[in-house]
N, C-alpha and C positions, 0 to 999 in steps of 0.2 A: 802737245802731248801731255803737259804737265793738267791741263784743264780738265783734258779727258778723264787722267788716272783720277781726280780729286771728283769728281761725279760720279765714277767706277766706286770709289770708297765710299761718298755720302750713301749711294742706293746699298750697296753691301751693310750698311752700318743700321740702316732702317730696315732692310729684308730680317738683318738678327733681331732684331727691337721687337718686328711682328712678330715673329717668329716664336718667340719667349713669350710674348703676351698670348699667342693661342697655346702653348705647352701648358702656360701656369691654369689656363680656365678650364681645360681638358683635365689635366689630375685634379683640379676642384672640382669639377661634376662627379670624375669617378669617385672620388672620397664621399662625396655627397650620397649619391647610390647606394654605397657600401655600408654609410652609415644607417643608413634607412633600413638598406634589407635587414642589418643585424636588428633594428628596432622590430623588425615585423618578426624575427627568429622570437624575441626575446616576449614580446607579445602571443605568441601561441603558447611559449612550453610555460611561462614564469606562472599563470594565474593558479591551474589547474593541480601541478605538483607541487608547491607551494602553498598554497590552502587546502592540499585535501584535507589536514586535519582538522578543519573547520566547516567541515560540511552539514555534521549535524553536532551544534555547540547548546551549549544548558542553555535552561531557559531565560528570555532574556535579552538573548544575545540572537537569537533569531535572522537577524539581517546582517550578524559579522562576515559571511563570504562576500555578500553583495556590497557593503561598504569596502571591506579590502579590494575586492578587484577595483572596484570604479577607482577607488585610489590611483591604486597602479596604472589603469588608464590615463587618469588627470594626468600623472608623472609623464607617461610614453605622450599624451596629446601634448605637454607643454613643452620638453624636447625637441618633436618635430615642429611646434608653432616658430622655433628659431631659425627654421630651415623656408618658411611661406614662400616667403618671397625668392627664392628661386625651384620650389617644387611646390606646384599650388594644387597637385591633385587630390583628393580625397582618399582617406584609406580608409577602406572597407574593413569590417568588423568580422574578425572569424567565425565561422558557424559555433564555435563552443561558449562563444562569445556571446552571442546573440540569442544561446539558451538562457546563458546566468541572465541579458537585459529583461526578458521576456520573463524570470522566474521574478523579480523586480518588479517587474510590473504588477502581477500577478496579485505579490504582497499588499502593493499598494492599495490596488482596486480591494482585495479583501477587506483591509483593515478601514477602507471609507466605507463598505459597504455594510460594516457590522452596528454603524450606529444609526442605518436607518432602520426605522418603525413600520416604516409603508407596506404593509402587509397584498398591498396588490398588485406588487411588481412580480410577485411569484406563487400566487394565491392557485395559479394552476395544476401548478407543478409541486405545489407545497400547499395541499388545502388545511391541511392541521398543525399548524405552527410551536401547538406545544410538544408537542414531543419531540421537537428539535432545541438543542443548547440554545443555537442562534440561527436561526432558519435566512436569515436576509447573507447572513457569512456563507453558510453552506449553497443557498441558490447562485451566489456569485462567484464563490471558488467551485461549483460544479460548470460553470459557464466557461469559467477562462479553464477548467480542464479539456474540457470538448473543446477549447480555440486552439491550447499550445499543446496541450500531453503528448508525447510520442513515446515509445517504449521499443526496444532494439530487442529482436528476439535472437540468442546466440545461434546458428544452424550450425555447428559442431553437435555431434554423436547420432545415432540411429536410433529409431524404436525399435524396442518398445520403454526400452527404458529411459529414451529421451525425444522431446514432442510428442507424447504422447502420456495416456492416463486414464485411469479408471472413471466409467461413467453412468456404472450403473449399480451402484455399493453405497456401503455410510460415508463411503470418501469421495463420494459422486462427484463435489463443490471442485476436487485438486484436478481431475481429468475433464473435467467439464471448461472450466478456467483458459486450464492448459491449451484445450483444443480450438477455445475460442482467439484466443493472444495469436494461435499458430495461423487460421484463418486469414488470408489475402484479404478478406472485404471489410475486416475491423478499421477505422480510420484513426485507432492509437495506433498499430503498428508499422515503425517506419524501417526499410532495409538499408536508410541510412545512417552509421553509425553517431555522427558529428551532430546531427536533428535530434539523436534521443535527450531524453530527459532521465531516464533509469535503462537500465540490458537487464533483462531476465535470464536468469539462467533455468531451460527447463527441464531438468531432470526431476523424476516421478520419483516421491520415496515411496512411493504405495508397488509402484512396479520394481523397485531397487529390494524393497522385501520378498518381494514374491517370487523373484528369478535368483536373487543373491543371496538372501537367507540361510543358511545352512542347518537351521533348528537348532542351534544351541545357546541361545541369549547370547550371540555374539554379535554386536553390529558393526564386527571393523568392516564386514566384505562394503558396509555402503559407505562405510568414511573416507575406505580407497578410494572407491569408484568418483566420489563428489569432489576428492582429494587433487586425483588425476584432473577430473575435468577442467578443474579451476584454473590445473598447474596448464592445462590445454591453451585455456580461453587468454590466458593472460600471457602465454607466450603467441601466438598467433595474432591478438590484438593490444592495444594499450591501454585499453579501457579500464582493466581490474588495475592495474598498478599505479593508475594514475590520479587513484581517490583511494588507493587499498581497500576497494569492494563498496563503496561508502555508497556509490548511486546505483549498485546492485540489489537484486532481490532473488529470491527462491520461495516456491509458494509448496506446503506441504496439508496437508490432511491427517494423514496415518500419524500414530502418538509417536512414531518413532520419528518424526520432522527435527524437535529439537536435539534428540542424540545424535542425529544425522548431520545438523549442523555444525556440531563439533568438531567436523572433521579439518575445519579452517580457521586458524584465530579471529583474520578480518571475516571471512563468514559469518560469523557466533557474534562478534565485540561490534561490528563495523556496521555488516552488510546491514537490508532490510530483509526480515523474515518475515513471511505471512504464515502463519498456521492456525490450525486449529485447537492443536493443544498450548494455549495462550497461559502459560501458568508463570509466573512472578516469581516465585521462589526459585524456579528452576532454570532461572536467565532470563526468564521473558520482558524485552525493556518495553513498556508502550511509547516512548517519545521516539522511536525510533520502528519499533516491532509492529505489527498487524495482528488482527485477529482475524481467523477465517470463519465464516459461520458453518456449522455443521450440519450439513442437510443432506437425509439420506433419500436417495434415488434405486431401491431397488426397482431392475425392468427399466429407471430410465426414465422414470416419470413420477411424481408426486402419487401417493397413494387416493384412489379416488374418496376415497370416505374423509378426507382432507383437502378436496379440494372446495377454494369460497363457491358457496353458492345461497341464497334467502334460505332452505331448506336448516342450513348448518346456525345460521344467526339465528332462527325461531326454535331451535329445537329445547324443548325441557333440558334443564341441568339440575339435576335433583342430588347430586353430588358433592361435598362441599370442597374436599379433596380426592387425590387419586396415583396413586405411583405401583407400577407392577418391573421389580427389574433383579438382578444378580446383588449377591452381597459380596460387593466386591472395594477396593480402596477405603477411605478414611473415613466415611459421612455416612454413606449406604449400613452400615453397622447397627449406627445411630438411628437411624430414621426406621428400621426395621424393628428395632430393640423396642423404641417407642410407639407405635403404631401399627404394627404388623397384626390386620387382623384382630383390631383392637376396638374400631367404632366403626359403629354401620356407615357413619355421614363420610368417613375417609376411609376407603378399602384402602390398602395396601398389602402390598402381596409381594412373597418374595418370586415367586414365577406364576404366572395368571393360569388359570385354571384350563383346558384348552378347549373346552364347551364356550370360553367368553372372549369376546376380542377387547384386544388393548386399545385400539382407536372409537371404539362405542363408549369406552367408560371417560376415555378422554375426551370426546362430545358431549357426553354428559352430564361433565364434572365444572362445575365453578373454577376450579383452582388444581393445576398440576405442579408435584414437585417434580425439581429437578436437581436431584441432586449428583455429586460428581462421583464417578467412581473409580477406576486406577490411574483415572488422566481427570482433568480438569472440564475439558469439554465432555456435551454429552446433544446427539442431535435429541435429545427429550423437547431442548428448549425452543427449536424451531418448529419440532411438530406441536408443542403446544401454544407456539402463535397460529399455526396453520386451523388446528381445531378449534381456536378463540377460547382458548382453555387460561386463563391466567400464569403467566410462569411462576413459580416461586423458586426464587431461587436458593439454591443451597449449595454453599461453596467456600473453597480457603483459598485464595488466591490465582482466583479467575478473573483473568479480564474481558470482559463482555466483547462480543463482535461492535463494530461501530460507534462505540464510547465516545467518540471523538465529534457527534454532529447528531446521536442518538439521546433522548433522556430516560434510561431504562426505567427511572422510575413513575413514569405517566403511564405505560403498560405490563410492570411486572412488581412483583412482591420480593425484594430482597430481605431476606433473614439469615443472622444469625446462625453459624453450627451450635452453637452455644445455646439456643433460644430455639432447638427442636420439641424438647419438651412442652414449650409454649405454644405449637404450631395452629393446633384447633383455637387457642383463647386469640392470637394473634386474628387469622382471617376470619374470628366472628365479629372483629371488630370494627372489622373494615365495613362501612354504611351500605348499604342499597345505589347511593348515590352515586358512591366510588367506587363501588362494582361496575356499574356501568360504563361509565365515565372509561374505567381502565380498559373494560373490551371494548368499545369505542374507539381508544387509542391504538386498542390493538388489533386491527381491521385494518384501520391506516398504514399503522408498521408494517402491514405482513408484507405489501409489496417488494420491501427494503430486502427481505430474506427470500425470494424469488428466483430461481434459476428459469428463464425464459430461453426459447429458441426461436428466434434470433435475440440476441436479450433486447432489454428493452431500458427506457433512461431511469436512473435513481433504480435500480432492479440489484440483486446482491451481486452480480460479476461488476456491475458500474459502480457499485457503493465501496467494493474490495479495490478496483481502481483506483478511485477517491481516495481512498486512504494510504493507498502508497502515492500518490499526488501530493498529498497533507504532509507526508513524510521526507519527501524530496524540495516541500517549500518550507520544511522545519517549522512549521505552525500550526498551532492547535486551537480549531475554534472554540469558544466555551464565550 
């Protein structure tokens, strides 16, 4: 009896031994789990709200988001390298995650590809090299746009005042855009929000005037409207508060774009704004902001006496300048003051005579001004690349569309407001040579300022693209 019980007790003694030995490896697996998920919580929210304010940092500092996160990464990969050897699976990279590696990369490939020379890697696609800052940067960050760009379109609100835009006006570029970004078959836009790279928000200030206006120089009814939307988007997704608007954008036309933007601190300070009234003094940041080109579309279509054809390059220009427009803002004054109907070789006129059209003298003419008049922009300067008309430009703090991959001065005459007086001694100065040579250059460009349907590659919807790409990689070719 006594043999039995002490066999009774030995097995009893080892059942508890096992027994505690499987308890303690079960609450070390679960801990193990627990620990890990939290790493995986801690990896989605930490990079995103935490660096939004380094989204777009002075210059310089260009690659500070992509260095901090990868940090943070190394940090989270060498906490779990502690854990290998009893969790050896792989963890997968979040989709937000996989945007910033891929923005990364992006960089990289740009900045190897700005110091080659080899002009016949893109001699295609870029047969005129000089009118580009850096034409080898631009062909490769147009490459990795078409590989990674996605762009998240909000579907919050209705038309007409949201998806939707004018397309056959001076503000043709903001509904044309519009309608294109809204389109199923573009292969920037993704309807997944974690893929994007920038969210649009697209509400029309061209159509926010027209329906909300009330005719009193009031613009609050559109600062509501844009106000609300924002407060919409950002409670329904997490995407605006999660950069405070930083990888957002809004694309405008109408001069009232940038009073409309005021309606949101991160809107105005943060977001990216495309417009066309791109004026500097008035907020306009270019390391951040866009320019839109202003091309007008009435009917919907380029006017035909503007469209390239041999006809238009051969034709006489017995003109030396040419400007017919309203005396209106800070320049127009001045340019009137001084040549209004003052030398046969430069008509200028304050409203054109209606026996003579304005696009004959602009085929005509060597050299169009363009001067600004209660906004900055003015589409003068795309119908006088369209007519191979020389631009001149005349302006106080305008930022040209494309600055950023363009060299406006291979195909346009910048001057002086100061130096209107000058303006006949200035472009008789310019050689025989260099006349040419500039509408040459300016033949090349025109495609860049093109609204195409269906567009078409390096065309102005893909160039405007581009530039909120440029925007969203914080770097600027030159």
């Amino acid at each position: 009896m006594d043999k039995f019980q002490h066999r009774f007790t030995r097995f009893g003694f080892i059942s508890i031994c096992l027994g505690s030995i499987a308890l303690v490896l079960l609450i070390s697996r679960c801990s193990i789990s627990f620990f890990d998920y939290s790493l995986e919580k801690f990896e989605f929210s930490f990079p995103e709200s935490e660096l939004r304010r380094n989204v777009y940092s002075s210059s310089g500092e260009e690659n500070r988001v992509v260095v901090d996160s990868h940090h943070v990464s190394q940090q989270i990969l060498t906490l779990r390298s502690t854990n290998s050897t009893l969790q050896s699976k792989p963890e997968k990279l979040n989709r937000r995650n996989l945007v910033e590696q891929g923005l990364a990369k992006a960089r990289a490939s740009i900045l190897e590809a700005s110091s080659n020379v080899n002009t016949t890697l893109f001699k295609s696609d870029l047969p005129n090299p000089e009118i580009y800052r850096n034409p080898s940067s631009l062909y490769r960050s147009y490459l990795e746009m078409e590989k990674r760009f996605k762009v998240y379109v909000y579907e919050e609100g209705e038309p007409p005042l949201v998806h939707d835009g004018p397309c056959k006006s001076v503000y043709a570029v903001e509904g044309r855009f519009i309608t294109e970004i809204e389109k199923m078959r573009t292969k920037f836009r993704t309807y997944d929000a974690n893929q994007a790279y920038v969210y649009f928000l697209p509400f029309s200030v061209t159509w926010l005037v027209r329906y909300l206006y009330e005719g009193n120089s009031d613009a609050k009814p559109l600062r509501t409207f844009v106000s609300d939307y924002i407060r919409l988007v950002s409670t329904n997704h997490p995407f605006w508060n999660r950069t405070n608007g930083a990888d957002h954008f809004m694309l405008a036309c109408h001069d009232w774009g940038p009073l409309t933007s005021q309606a949101d601190n991160d809107l105005f300070n943060t977001s990216i704004r495309v417009m066309c009234n791109a004026n500097s003094s008035e907020g306009f940041n270019p390391s951040k902001d866009v320019t839109l080109p202003e091309i007008k579309l009435y009917g919907g279509e380029v006017d035909p006496k503007l469209r390239l054809s041999k006809t238009l390059s051969a034709s006489p220009r017995p003109y030396l300048g040419f400007f017919a427009g309203g005396v209106h803002g800070p320049v127009r004054p001045i340019l009137l003051n001084h040549w209004k109907q003052r030398d046969p070789d430069m008509p200028v006129y304050e409203y054109l005579p209606k026996h003579l059209n304005y696009y004959d003298f602009m085929r005509s003419s060597k050299f169009c001004f363009c001067p600004s008049g209660y906004e900055v922009a003015s589409p003068r300067v795309i119908e006088a690349i369209y007519s191979e008309c020389i631009p001149v430009i005349l302006s106080v703090n305008f930022v040209l569309p494309f600055t950023d991959v363009l060299r406006w001065e291979t195909f346009s005459v910048l001057v002086d407001v100061s130096e209107i007086p000058r303006l006949k001694e200035i472009l008789m100065s310019i050689s025989d040579e260099k006349y040419e040579w500039l509408k040459r250059n300016l033949r090349y460009v025109r495609r860049h300022f093109e609204l195409n349907d269906p567009p078409k590659r390096f065309d102005a919807f893909h160039l405007t693209l581009h530039s909120i790409w440029l925007r969203r990689l914080n770097l600027r070719l030159t």
